[in-house]
Steps between C-alpha positions, in 0.01 A plus 500: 500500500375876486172347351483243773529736792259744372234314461521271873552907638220580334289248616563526837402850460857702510568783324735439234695620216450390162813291500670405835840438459480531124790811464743296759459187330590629106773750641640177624405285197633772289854558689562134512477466132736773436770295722480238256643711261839475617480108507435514083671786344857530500574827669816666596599566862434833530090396535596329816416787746134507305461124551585545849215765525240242290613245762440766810192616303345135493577411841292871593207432310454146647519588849245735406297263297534235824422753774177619304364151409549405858359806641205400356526119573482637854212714442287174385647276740403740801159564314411124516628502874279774587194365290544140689495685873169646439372228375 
């Protein structure tokens, strides 16, 4: 995705960093595999509270994940908007 949205930013001639989205996206990737953990080991109860805070950690990094790829989902869509009034 990362890949994807820099190069359409880049050519419609936006400034852009190497890889858009590309932290959010494996911080989320990352956190989400660690809650599987819990699902295939047996562990004892005391690892509850830090399952909890995977599962709080996850739902974090997703919002922030969705609120960046849409940020710039609105950044294209008003770019073609604005490109389709001059024209």
């Amino acid at each position: 995705m990362s890949k994807s949205l820099s190069d359409e930013l880049e050519d419609r001639e936006y400034e852009v960093e190497e890889k858009p989205a590309y932290q959010a996206g494996m911080s989320y990737a990352i956190v989400s595999c660690l809650a599987i953990i819990p699902s295939l080991l047996p562990l004892p109860s005391s690892f509850a509270a830090v399952a909890a805070v995977i599962g709080l950690l996850q739902i974090i990094f997703f919002i922030q994940y969705w609120a960046k790829i849409s940020w710039f989902k609105n950044v294209l869509r008003n770019d073609l908007v604005d490109t389709t009034d001059e024209e």
